[in-house]
C-alpha positions in Angstrom: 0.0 0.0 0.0 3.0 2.0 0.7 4.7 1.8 -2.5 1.2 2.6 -4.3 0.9 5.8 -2.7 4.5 6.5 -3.4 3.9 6.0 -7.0 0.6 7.8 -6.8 2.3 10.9 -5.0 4.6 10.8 -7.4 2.5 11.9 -10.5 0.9 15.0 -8.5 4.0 15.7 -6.8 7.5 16.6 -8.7 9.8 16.1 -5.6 8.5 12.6 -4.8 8.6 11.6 -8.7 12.1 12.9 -8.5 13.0 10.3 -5.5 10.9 7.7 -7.0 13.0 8.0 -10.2 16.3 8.0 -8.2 15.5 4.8 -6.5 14.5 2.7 -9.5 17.8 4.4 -11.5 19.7 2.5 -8.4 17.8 -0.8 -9.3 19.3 -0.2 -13.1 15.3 0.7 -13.7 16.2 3.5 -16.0 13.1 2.9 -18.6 11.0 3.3 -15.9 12.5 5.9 -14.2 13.4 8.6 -16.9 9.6 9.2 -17.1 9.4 10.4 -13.7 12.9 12.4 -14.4 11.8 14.4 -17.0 8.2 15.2 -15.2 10.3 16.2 -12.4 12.5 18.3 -14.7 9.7 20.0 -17.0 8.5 21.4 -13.4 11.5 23.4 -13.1 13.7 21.3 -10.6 17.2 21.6 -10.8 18.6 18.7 -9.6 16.4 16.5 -12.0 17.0 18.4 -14.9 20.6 17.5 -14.3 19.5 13.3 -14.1 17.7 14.5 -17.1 21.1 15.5 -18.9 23.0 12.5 -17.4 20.8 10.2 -18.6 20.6 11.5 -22.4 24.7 11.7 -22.2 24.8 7.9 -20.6 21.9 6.8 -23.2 20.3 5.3 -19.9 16.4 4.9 -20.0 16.3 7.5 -23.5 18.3 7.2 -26.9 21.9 9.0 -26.6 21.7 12.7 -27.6 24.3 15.3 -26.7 22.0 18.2 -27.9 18.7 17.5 -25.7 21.6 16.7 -22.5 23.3 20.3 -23.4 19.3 22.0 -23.1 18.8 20.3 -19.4 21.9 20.9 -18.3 21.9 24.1 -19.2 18.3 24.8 -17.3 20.1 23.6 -14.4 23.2 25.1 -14.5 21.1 28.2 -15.4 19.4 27.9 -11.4 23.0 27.4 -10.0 23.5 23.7 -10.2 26.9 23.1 -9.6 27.3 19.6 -10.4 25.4 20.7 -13.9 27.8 23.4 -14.6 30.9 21.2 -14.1 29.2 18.8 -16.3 28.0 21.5 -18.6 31.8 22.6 -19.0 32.9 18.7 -19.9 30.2 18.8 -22.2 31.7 22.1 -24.3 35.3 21.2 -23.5 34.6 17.7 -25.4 32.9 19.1 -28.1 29.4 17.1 -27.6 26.9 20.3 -27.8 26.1 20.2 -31.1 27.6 16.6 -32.1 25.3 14.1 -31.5 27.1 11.6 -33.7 29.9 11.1 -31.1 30.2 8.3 -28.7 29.0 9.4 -25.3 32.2 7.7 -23.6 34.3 10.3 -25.3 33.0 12.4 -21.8 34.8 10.3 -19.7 37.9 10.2 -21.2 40.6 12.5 -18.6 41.4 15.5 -19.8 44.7 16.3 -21.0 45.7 12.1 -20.7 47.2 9.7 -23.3 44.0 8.1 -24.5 42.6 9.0 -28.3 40.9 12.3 -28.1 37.5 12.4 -30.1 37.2 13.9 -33.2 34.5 17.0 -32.6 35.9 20.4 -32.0 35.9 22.1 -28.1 34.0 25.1 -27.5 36.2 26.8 -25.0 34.5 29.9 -24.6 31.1 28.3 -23.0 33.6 25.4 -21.2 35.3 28.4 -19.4 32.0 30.3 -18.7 30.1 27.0 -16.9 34.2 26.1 -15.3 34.4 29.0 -13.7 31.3 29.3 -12.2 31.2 25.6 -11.1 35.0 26.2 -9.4 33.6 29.8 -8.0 30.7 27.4 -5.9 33.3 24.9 -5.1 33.4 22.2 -7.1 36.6 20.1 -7.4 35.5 19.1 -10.8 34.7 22.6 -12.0 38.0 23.8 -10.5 40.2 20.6 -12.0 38.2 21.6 -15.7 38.9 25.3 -15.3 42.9 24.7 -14.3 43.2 22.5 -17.7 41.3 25.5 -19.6 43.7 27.8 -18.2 46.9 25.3 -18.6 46.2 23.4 -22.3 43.2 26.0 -24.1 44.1 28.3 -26.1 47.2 30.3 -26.2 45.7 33.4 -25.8 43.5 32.8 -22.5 46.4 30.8 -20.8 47.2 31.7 -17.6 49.5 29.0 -16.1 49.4 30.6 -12.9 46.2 30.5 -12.2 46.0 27.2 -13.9 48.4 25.5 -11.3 46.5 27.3 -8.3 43.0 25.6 -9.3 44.4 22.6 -9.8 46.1 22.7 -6.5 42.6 23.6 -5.1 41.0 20.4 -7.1 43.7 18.1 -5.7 43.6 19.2 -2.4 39.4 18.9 -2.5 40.3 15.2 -3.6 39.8 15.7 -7.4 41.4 12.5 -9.2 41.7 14.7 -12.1 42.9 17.7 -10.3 45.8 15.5 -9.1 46.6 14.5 -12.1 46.0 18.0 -13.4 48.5 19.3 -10.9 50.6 16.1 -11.5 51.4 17.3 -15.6 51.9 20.9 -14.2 54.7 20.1 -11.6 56.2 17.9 -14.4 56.2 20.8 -17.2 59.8 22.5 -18.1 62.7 21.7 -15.7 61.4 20.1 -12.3 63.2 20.2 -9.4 63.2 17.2 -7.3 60.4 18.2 -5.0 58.6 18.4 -7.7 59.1 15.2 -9.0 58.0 13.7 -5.6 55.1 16.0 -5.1 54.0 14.9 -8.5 54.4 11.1 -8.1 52.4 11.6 -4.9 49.8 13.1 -6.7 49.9 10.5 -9.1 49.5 7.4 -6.7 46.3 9.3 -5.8 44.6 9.8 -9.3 46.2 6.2 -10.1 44.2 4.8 -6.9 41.5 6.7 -8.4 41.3 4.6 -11.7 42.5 7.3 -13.8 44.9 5.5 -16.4 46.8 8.4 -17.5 48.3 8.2 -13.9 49.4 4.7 -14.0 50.7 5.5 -17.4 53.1 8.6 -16.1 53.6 6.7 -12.8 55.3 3.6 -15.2 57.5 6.6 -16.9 58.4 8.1 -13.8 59.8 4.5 -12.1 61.1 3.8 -15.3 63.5 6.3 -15.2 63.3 6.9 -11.5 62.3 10.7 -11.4 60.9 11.4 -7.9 60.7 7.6 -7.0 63.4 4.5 -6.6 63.8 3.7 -10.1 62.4 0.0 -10.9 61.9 -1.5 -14.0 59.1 -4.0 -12.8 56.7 -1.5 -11.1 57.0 0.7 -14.5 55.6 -2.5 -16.3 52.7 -2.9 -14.2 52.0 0.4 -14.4 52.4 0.8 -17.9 50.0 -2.7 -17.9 47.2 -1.0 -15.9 47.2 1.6 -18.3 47.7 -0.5 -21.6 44.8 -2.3 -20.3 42.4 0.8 -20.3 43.4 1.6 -23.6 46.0 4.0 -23.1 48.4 3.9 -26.6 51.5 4.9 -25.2 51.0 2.7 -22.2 50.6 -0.2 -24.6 53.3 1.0 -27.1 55.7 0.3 -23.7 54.7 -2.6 -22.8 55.5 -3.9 -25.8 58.7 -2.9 -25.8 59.7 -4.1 -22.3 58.0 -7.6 -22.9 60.4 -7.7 -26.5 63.5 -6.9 -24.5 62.7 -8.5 -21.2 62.8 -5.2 -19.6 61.3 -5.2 -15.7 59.6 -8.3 -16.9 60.1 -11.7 -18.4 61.0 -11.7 -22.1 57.9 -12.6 -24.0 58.2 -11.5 -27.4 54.9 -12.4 -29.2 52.3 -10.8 -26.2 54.8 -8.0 -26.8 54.3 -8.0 -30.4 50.3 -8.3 -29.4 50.6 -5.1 -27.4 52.6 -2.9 -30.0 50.1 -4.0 -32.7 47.4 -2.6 -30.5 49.1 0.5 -29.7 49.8 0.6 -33.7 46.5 -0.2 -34.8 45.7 2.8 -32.2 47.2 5.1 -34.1 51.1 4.8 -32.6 53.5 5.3 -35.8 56.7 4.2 -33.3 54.8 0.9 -32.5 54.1 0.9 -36.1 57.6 1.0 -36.9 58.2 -1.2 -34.4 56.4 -3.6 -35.4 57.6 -3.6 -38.9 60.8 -4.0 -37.9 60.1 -7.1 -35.7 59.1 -8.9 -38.7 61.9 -7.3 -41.3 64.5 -8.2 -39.5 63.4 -11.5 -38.0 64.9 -13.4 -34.7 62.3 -14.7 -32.3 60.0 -14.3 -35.0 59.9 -15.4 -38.1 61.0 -12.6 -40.9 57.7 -11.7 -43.0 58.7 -8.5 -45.6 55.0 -8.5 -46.8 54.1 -8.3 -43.1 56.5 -5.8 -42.2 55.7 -3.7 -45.4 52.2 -3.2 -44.2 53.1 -1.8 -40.6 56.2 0.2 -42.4 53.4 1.8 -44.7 51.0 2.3 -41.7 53.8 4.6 -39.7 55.3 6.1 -42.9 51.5 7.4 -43.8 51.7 8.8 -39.8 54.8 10.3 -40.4 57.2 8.2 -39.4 60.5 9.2 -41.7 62.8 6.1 -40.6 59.5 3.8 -41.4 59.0 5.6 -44.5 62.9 5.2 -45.9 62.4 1.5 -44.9 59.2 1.4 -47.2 61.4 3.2 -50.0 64.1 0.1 -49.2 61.3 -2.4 -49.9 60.1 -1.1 -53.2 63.0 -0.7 -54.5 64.4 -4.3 -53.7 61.3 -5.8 -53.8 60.9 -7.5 -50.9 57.3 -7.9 -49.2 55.8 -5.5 -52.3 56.0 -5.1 -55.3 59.2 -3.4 -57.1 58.7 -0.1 -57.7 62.2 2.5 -57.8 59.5 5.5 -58.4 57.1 4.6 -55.5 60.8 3.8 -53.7 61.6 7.3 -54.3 58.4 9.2 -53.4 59.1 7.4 -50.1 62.3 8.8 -49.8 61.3 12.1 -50.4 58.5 12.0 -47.9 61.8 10.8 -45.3 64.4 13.1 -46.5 61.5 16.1 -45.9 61.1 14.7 -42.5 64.6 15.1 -41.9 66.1 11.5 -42.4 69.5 12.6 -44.2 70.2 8.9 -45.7 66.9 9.1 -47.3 68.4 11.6 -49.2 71.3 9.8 -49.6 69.2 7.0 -51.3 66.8 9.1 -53.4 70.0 11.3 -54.9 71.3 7.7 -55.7 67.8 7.3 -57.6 67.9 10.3 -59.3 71.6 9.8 -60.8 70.3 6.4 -61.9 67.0 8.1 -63.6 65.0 6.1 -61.7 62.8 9.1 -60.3 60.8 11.3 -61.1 61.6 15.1 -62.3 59.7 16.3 -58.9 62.2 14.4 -57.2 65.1 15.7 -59.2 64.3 18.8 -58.8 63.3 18.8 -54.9 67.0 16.6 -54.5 68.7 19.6 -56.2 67.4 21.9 -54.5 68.1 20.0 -51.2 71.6 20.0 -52.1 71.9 23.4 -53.8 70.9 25.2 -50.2 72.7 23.0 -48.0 75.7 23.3 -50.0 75.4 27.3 -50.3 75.8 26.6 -46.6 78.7 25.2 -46.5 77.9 21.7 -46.2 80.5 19.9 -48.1 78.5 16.6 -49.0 76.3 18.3 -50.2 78.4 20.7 -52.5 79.8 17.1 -53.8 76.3 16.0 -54.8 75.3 19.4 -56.1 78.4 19.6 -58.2 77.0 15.8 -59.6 73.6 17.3 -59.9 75.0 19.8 -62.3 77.7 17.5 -64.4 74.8 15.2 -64.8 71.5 17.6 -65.6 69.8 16.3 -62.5 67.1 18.6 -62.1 68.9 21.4 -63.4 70.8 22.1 -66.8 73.7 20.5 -66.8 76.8 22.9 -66.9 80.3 21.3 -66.3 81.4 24.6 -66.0 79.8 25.3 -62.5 79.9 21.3 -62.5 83.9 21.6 -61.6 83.8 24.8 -59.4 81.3 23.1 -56.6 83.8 19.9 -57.1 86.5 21.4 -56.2 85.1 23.3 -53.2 84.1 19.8 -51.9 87.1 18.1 -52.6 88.5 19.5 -49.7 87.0 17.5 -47.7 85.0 14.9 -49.3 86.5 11.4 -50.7 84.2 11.5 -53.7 84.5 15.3 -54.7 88.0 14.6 -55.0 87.7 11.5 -57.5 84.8 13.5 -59.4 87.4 16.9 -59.7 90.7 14.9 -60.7 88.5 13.3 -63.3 87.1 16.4 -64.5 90.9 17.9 -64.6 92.1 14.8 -66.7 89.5 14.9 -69.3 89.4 18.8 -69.3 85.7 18.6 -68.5 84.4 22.3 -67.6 88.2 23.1 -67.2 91.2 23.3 -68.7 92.9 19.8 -69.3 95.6 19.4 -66.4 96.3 15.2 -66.0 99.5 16.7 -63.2 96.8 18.1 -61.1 94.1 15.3 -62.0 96.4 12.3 -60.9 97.0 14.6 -57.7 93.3 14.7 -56.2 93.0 11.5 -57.7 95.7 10.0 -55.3 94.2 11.6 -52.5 90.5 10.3 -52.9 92.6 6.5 -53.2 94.6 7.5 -50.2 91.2 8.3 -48.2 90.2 4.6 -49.3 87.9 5.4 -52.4 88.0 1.8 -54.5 87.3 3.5 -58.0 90.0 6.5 -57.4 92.3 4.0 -56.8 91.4 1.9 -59.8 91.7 5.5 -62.2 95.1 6.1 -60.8 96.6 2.5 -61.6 95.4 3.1 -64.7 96.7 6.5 -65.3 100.2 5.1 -63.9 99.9 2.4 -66.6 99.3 4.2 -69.9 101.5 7.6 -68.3 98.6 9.7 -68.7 99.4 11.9 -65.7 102.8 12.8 -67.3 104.4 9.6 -66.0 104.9 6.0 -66.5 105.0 3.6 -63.0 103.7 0.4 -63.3 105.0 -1.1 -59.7 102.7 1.9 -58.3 100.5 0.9 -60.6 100.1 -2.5 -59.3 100.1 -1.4 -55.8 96.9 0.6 -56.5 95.4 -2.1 -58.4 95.7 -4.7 -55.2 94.6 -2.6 -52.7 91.2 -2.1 -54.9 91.6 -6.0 -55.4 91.5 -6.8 -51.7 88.2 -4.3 -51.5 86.7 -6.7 -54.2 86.8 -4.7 -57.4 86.5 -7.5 -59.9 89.0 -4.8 -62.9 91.5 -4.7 -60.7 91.5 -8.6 -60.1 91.7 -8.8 -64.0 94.4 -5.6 -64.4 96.6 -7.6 -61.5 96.6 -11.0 -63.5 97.5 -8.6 -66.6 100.2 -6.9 -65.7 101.6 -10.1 -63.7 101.2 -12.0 -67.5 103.8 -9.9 -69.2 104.1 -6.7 -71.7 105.0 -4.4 -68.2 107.7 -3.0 -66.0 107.1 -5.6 -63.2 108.2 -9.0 -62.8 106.2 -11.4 -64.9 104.9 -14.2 -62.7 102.0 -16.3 -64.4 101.4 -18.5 -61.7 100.0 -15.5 -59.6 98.4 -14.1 -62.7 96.6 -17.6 -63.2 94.9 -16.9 -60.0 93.9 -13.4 -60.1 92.1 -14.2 -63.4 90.5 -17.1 -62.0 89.4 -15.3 -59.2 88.0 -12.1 -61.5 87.0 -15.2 -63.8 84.9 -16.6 -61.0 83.2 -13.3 -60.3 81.7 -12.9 -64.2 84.8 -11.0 -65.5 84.4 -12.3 -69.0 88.0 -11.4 -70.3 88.9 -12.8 -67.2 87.6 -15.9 -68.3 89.2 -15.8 -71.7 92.6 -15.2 -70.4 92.3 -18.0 -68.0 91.0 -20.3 -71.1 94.2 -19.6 -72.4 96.1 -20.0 -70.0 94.6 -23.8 -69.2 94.6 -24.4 -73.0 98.4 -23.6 -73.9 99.8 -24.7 -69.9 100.9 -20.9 -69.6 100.9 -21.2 -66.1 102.7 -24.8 -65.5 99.0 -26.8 -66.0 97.3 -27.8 -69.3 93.6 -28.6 -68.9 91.1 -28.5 -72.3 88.1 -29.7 -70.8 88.3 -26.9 -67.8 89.5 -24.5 -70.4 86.6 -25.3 -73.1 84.5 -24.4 -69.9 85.8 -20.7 -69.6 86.3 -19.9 -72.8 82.3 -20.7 -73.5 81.5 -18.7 -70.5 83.5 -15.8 -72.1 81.6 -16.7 -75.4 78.6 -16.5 -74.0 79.2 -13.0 -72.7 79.7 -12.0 -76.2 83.8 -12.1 -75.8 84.3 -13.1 -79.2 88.4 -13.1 -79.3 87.5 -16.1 -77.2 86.1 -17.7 -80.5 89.4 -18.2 -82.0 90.9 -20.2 -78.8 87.5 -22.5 -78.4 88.0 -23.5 -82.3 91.8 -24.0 -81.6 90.5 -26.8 -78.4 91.5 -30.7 -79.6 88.4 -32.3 -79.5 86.4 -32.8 -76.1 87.9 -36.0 -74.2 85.1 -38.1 -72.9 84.2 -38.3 -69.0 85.6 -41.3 -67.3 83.5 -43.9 -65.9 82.6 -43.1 -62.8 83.8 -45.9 -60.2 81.7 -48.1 -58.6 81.3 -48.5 -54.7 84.7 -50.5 -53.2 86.5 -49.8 -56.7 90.2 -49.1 -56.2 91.4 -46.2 -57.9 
């Protein structure tokens, strides 16, 4: 009979449909009680137009709608509701007025943490207005809302000051998110070590609270022990409470510390898991991560095609080092398809990000023609103003961008002049300008000087300067004659693996120059320029098995070099195949036990 005449009072009377309403909402009766709420609220109470507001942001008991919670909330904010006009402030800070398409969890995300922010855009003119009014009556809320305003709104109604005093006032009324608040402020510019430990107190507060961006900063602050005893292990279950409430950069760490065994035991694929989570979240570093994991291969197996999708993924976020790694994939072809132009766009977006050996790689691209004139041109450019700054490498590759045409007209002329600034201090330059001076290419013909700057670029280790200065020495086209250097050059370029000078050694060790003749040694050096696809290499030592030049006569292995050199369109080694005796047949191949 009781709860009859409740529910009977309730329809004549606002007050009791408003505690009516209240009591089912604690049962999880929300159908039934948003009825009474909105009676309640259409009579002009306050505190139920605020339920009213809740429940169309919570979608409990009514469809979501952000616009019919802003008009309750409003009429109760408007009588001085200060729980409405802290909520009212949310509410414009997160964008919902006017955006009904958004998710209504995107109001209890905390403000200023490391989860994804939705996608509407704040009003911070009405969030201030209903902050300050909520903070002015006392609430912690209001006050925590209001600091962050102040502290993280825009630029030109900052006041960091006042920012760091409300949130003070939040945290000290036992606001989570004023302690966290007041956390990120003690943290900003150059803390002292008080503040470290006033902010990792304030921290273990909002963490105990449930926020997640507090476990988050509380696993970066024990992870490099800033205010607290630095410990690897409490920083992963931190950075695990977070990660599990879907903060990225939480998860992002994880990762990482399960993959190196970092604080916790090494557990490479739930780290994997977590940095794909983070990635998929929107993390480019995980993404990079991640593609990395399965480029290089290890504990997992490598996948390229795998590891080009999560490459791609960061590159299109901005990652440069992901994006030159892409550029590395198309143009070898591994994981995706080959592709030197989409290679180079790649590089370009890496080398405008900064990444300097993406520039490197797409100059490389360029010389070869392999790009396109938007990337010539930007690469010449890139070069052009670094080198008008006195950047030497880059003079180098100017000066090749204008012997070549490379985005520019070429003009050996201006070609030579940026050479020779850069061949004071750059290997290549120096190669490039005693090249230019030998062939008198945009300067006066001067071999002398040529063979000069040509010795130093071989000197500094450069293979091909040492193979043009062996060669000069042989034919005297510096001005002098001096095969022993000669042959010097030509095996320290040998022992660096240049297949010429392999075949110039065995050469100049066969006869015809000014060093001893020794064919024995040349025998090997052709075989071994042979062996790397040299085909006069493998004519000379077809000759030299055929006629025993070297002490041994072998047809059947000479036939086989000679046809190799034949088949590289060698055809001097025509003559000495036709000159063969006939080929002797195989012998029998012995059978198990047989004595030789």
């Amino acid at each position: 009979m009781a709860n009859f005449l409740t529910r009977l009072a309730s329809w004549w009377s606002p007050r009791a449909g408003l505690r009516l309403a209240l009591e089912l909402g604690e049962g999880g009766r929300w159908d039934r009680a948003f009825p009474l709420l909105a009676r309640a609220a259409a009579a002009g109470l306050a505190d139920a137009q605020y339920r009213v507001g809740r429940c169309y942001l919570e979608g409990s008991g009514v469809p979501f709608s952000a616009t019919e919670a802003t008009r309750w909330l409003k009429e109760a904010a408007a009588q001085g509701f200060v729980a409405a006009q802290a909520l009212l402030a949310t509410v414009y800070l997160r964008g919902l007025a006017l955006e009904d398409g958004i998710a209504a969890e995107t109001l209890t995300r905390p403000l200023g943490g490391h989860a994804a922010e939705g996608h509407a855009t704040p009003d911070f003119t009405q969030a201030r207005l209903w902050a300050e009014r909520a903070a002015a009556a006392g609430s912690a809320d209001g006050q925590a809302l209001l600091a962050y305003i102040l502290t993280s709104g825009p630029e030109e109604g900052r006041d960091l000051e006042a920012g760091h005093e409300w949130y003070r006032r939040a945290a000290a009324a036992g606001s989570p998110q004023g302690r966290l608040g007041l956390a990120l402020a003690l943290l900003r510019g150059t803390p002292s070590e008080a503040d470290f430990r006033e902010a990792a107190e304030q921290l273990a507060a909002a963490a105990a609270a449930g926020l997640p961006g507090a476990h988050y900063l509380l696993g970066e602050m024990h992870d490099r022990g800033d205010g607290v005893v630095r410990d690897p292990a409490k920083a992963v279950a931190f950075y695990r409470a977070a990660a599990e409430k879907g903060v990225r950069p939480a998860q992002a760490r994880l990762g990482l510390a399960l993959l190196e065994g970092r604080g916790v035991a090494k557990a490479v694929q739930e780290g994997e898991s977590w940095l794909r989570r983070a990635a998929l979240a929107g993390d480019a570093e995980a993404a990079a991560v991640v593609g990395d994991l399965y480029a290089r291969g290890g504990e997992l197996p490598p996948n390229y095609a795998e590891a080009a999708l999560w490459f791609r993924r960061a590159a299109e976020a901005g990652h440069r080092t992901a994006a030159r790694m892409l550029g590395l994939m198309h143009l070898t072809g591994a994981g995706t398809a080959r592709d030197p132009q989409e290679a180079a766009r790649w590089f370009r977006h890496s080398a405008e990000a900064g990444d300097t050996q993406s520039k490197a790689e797409l100059a490389t691209l360029v010389r070869q023609g392999a790009a396109g004139p938007e990337e010539s041109l930007l690469t010449r450019e890139w070069f052009e103003e670094a080198a008008l700054a006195g950047d030497l490498v880059a003079a180098f590759n100017f000066g090749v961008c204008l012997a070549e045409g490379v985005g520019i007209e070429r003009d050996d002329r201006l070609a030579a002049q940026w050479m020779r600034r850069a061949a004071d201090g750059v290997a290549n330059a120096q190669y490039w300008y005693g090249r230019m001076l030998i062939e008198g290419r945009g300067v006066d013909p001067n071999p002398g000087e040529g063979a000069t700057w040509l010795t130093r670029a071989a000197e500094a280790g450069m293979v091909e300067a040492q193979v043009a200065l062996a060669e000069l020495l042989v034919g005297g086209g510096a001005g002098r004659q001096d095969h022993p250097a000669a042959l010097a050059w030509f095996r320290r370029a040998a022992e660096h693996g240049h297949v010429g000078a392999m075949f110039a050694i065995g050469a100049m060790l066969g006869g015809g120059h000014d060093v001893p003749m020794d064919r024995t040694e040349a025998a090997l050096w052709y075989r071994r320029a042979a062996e790397r696809g040299h085909g006069h290499a493998q004519m000379m030592l077809g000759r030299y098995l055929a006629r025993g030049l070297a002490g041994r006569r072998d047809a059947r292995e000479a036939r086989h070099w000679l046809e190799r050199a034949v088949a590289q369109g060698i055809t001097d080694a025509t003559d000495d195949l036709n000159h063969l005796p006939p080929a002797e047949a195989e012998p029998a191949p012995r059978r198990a036990g047989q004595s030789a």
